[in-house]
BALOBA-1460 file (C-alpha; in Angstrom, 3 decimals):
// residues 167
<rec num="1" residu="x" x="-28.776" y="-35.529" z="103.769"/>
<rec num="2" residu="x" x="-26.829" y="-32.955" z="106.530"/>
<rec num="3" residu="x" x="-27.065" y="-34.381" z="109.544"/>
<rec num="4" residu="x" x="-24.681" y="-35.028" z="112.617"/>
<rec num="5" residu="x" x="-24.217" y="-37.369" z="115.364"/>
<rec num="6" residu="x" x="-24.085" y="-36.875" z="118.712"/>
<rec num="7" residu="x" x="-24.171" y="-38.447" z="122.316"/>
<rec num="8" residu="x" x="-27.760" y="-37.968" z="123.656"/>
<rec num="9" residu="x" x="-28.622" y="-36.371" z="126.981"/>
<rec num="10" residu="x" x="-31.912" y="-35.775" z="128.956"/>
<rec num="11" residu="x" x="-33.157" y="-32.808" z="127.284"/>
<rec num="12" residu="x" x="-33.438" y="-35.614" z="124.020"/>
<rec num="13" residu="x" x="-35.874" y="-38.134" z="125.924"/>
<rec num="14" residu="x" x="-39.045" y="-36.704" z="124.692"/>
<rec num="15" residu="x" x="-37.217" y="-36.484" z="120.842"/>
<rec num="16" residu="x" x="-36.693" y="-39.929" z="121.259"/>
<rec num="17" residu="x" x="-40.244" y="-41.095" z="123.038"/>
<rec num="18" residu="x" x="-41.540" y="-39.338" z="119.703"/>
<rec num="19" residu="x" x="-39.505" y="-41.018" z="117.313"/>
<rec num="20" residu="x" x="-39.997" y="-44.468" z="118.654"/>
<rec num="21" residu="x" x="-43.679" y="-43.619" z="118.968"/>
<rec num="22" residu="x" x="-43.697" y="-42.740" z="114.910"/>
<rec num="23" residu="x" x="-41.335" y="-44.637" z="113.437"/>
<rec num="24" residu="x" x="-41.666" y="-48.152" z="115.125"/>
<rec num="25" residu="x" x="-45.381" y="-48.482" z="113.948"/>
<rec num="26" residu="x" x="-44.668" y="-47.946" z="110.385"/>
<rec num="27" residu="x" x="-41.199" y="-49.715" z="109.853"/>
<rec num="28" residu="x" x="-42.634" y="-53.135" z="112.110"/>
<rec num="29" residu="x" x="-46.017" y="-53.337" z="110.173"/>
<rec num="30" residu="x" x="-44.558" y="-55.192" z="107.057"/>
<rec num="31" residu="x" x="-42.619" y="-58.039" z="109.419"/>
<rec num="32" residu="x" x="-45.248" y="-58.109" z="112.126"/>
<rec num="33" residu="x" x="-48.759" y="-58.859" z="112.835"/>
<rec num="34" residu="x" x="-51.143" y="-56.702" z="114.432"/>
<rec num="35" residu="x" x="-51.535" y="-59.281" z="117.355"/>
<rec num="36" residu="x" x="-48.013" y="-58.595" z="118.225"/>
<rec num="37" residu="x" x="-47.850" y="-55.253" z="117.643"/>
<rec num="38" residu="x" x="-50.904" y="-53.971" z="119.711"/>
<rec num="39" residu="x" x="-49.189" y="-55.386" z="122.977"/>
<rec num="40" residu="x" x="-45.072" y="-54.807" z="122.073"/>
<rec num="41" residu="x" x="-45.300" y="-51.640" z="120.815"/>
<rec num="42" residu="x" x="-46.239" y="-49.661" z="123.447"/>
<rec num="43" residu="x" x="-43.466" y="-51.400" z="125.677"/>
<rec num="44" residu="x" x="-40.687" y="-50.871" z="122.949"/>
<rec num="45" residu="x" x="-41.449" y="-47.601" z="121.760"/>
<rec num="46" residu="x" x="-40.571" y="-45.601" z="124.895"/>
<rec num="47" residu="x" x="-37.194" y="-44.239" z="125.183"/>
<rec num="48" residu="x" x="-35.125" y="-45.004" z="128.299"/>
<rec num="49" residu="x" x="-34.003" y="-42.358" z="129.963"/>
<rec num="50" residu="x" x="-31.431" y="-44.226" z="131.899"/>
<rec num="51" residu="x" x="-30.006" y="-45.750" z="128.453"/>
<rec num="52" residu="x" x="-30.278" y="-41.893" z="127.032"/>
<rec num="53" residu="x" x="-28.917" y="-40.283" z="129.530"/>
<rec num="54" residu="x" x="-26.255" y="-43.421" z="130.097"/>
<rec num="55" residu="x" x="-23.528" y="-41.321" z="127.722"/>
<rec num="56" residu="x" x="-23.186" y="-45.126" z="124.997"/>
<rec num="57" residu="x" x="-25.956" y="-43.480" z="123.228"/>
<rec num="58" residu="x" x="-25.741" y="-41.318" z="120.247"/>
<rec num="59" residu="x" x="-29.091" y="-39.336" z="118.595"/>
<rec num="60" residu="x" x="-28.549" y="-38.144" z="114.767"/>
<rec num="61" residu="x" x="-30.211" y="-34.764" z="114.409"/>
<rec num="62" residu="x" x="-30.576" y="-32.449" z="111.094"/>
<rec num="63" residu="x" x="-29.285" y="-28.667" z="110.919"/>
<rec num="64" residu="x" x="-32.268" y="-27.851" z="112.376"/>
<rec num="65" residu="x" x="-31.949" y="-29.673" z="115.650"/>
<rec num="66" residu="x" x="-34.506" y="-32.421" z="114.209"/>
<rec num="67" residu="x" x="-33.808" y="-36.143" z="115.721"/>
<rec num="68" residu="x" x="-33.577" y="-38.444" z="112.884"/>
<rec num="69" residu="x" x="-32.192" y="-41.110" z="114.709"/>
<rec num="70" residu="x" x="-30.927" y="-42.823" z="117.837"/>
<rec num="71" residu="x" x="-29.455" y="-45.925" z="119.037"/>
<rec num="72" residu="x" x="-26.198" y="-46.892" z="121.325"/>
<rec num="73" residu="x" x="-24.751" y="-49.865" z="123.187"/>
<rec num="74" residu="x" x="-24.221" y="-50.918" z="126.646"/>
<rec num="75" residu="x" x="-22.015" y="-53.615" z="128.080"/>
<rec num="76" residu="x" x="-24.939" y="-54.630" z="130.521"/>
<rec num="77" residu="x" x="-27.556" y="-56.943" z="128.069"/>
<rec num="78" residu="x" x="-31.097" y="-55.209" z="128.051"/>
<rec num="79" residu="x" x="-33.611" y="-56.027" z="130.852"/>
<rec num="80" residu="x" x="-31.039" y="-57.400" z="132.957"/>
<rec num="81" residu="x" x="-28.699" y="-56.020" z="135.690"/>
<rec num="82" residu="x" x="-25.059" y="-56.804" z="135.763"/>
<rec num="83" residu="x" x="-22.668" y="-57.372" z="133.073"/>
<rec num="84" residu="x" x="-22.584" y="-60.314" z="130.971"/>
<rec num="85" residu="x" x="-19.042" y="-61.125" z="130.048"/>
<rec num="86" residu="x" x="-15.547" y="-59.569" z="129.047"/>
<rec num="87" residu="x" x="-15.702" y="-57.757" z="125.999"/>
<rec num="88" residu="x" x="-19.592" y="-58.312" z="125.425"/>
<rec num="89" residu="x" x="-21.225" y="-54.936" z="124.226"/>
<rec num="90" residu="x" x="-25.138" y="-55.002" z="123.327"/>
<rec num="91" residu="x" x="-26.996" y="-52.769" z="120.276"/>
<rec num="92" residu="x" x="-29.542" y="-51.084" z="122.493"/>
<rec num="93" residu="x" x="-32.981" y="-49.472" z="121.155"/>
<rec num="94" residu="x" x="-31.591" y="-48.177" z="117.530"/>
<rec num="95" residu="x" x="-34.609" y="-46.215" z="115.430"/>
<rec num="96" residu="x" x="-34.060" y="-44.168" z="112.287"/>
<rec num="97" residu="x" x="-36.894" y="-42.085" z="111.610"/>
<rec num="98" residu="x" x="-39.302" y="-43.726" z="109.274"/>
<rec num="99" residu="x" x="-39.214" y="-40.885" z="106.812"/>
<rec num="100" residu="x" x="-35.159" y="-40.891" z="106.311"/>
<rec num="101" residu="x" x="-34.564" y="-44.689" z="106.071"/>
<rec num="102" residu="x" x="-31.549" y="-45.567" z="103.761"/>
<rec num="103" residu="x" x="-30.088" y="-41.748" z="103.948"/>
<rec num="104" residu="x" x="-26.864" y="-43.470" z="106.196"/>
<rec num="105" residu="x" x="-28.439" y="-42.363" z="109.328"/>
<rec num="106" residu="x" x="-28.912" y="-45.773" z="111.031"/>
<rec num="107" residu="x" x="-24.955" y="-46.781" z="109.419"/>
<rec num="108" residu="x" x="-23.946" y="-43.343" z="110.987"/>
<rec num="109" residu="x" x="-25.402" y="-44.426" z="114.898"/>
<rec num="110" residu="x" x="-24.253" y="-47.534" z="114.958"/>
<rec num="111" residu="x" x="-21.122" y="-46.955" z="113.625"/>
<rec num="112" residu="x" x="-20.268" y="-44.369" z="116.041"/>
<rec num="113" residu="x" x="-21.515" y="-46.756" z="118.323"/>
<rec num="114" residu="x" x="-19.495" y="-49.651" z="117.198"/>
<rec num="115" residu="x" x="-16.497" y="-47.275" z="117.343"/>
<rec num="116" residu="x" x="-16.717" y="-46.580" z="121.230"/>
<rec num="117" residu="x" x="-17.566" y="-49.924" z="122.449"/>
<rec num="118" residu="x" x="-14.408" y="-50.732" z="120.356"/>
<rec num="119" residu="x" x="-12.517" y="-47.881" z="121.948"/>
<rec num="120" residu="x" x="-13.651" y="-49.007" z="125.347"/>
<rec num="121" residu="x" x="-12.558" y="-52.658" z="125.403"/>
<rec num="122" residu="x" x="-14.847" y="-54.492" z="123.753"/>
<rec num="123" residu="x" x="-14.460" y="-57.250" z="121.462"/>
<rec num="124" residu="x" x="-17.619" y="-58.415" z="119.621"/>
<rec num="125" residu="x" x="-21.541" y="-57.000" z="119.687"/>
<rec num="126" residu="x" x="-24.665" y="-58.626" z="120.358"/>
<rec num="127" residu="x" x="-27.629" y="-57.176" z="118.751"/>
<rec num="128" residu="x" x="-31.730" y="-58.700" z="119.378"/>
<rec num="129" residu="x" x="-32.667" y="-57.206" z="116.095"/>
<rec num="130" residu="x" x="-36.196" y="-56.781" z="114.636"/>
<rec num="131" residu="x" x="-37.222" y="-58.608" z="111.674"/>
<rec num="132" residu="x" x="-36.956" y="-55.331" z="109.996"/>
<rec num="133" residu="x" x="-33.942" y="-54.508" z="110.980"/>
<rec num="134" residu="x" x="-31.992" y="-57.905" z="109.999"/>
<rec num="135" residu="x" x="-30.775" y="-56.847" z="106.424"/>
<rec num="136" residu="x" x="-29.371" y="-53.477" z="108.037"/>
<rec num="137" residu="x" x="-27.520" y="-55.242" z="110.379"/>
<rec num="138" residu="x" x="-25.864" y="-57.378" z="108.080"/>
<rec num="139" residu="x" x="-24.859" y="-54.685" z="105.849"/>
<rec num="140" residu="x" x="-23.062" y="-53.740" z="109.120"/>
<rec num="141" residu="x" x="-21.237" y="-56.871" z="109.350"/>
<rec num="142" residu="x" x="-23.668" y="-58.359" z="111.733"/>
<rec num="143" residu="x" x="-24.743" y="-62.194" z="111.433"/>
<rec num="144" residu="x" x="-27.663" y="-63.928" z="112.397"/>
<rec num="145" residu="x" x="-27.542" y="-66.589" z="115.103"/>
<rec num="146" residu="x" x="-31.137" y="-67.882" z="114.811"/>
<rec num="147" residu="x" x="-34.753" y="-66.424" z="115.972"/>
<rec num="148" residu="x" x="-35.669" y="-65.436" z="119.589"/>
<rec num="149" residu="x" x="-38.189" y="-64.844" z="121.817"/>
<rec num="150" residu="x" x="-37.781" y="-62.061" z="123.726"/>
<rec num="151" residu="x" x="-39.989" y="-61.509" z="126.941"/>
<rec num="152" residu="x" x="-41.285" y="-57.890" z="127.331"/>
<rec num="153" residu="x" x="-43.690" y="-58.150" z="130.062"/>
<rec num="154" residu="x" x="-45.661" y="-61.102" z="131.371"/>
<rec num="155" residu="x" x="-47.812" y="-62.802" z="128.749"/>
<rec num="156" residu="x" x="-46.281" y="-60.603" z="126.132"/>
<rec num="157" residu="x" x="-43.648" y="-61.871" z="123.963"/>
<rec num="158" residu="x" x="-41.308" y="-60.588" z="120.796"/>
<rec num="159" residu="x" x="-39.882" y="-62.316" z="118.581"/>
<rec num="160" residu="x" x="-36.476" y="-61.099" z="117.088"/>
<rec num="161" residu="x" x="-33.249" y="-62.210" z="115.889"/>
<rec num="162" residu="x" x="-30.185" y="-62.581" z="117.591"/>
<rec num="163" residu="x" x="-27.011" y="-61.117" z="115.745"/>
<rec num="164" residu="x" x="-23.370" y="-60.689" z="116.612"/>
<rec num="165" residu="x" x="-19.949" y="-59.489" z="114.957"/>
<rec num="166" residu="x" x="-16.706" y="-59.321" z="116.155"/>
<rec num="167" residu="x" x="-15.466" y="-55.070" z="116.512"/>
């Protein structure tokens, strides 16, 4: 598959609202129950338009200008202000598009996102990964550090999986 990746600007946030919005249903539904689902994904499956616009993330797109994927880092850990500690970089809101999974398009992002946090300063990635997503991530070099809960809104909860590798 042609495609190339890029950093993302504003004129991608609706792209990306519409990726998240197709792709997340139908990757999550194997790992997750409908219970979960109903409440998280409308909370996860919104692009950020800080984050998009924040230049650490990176949108794969086809000759045709199609968005096939998206993801990026950012040395501040999602949901939280402030940075976290020297040489910390975070995975933030990676999503391949549901009908190009295993074409290298999620290996492309991250690497390119792995790349710059290296080239900025940082030493080792965290990454709150999906269920899904876990095998991809440790094709990546990623390990898992055990299952979390991640808080999304008040009385809504996801779990995930914590993962980290050195850059």
């Amino acid at each position: 598959m042609d495609f190339s990746v890029r950093p993302a600007g504003r004129d991608d946030i609706a792209g990306i609202d519409a990726l998240l919005a197709r792709a997340y249903p139908r990757l999550l539904k194997a790992d997750y129950p409908a219970s979960v689902l109903v409440t998280a994904l409308p909370l996860i499956s919104r692009a950020q338009p800080a984050l998009v616009t924040s230049g650490t993330y990176y949108v794969a797109e086809d000759r045709a200008g199609r968005l096939l994927g998206g993801g990026g880092w950012t040395a501040a850990i999602p949901g939280r202000s402030g940075l976290v500690g020297p040489g910390r970089a975070n995975v933030r809101h990676m999503v391949t598009d549901d009908r190009a999974v295993r074409r290298g398009i999620g290996s492309a992002v991250l690497g390119r996102a792995l790349a710059e946090a290296r080239a900025a300063g940082m030493a080792w990635m965290h990454c709150l990964s999906t269920r899904t997503a876990v095998p991809f991530y440790e094709s990546m070099g990623f390990t898992a550090l055990g299952t979390v809960t991640v808080p999304l809104a008040p009385g809504i909860d996801f779990p995930a999986v914590e993962m980290r590798r050195d850059l």
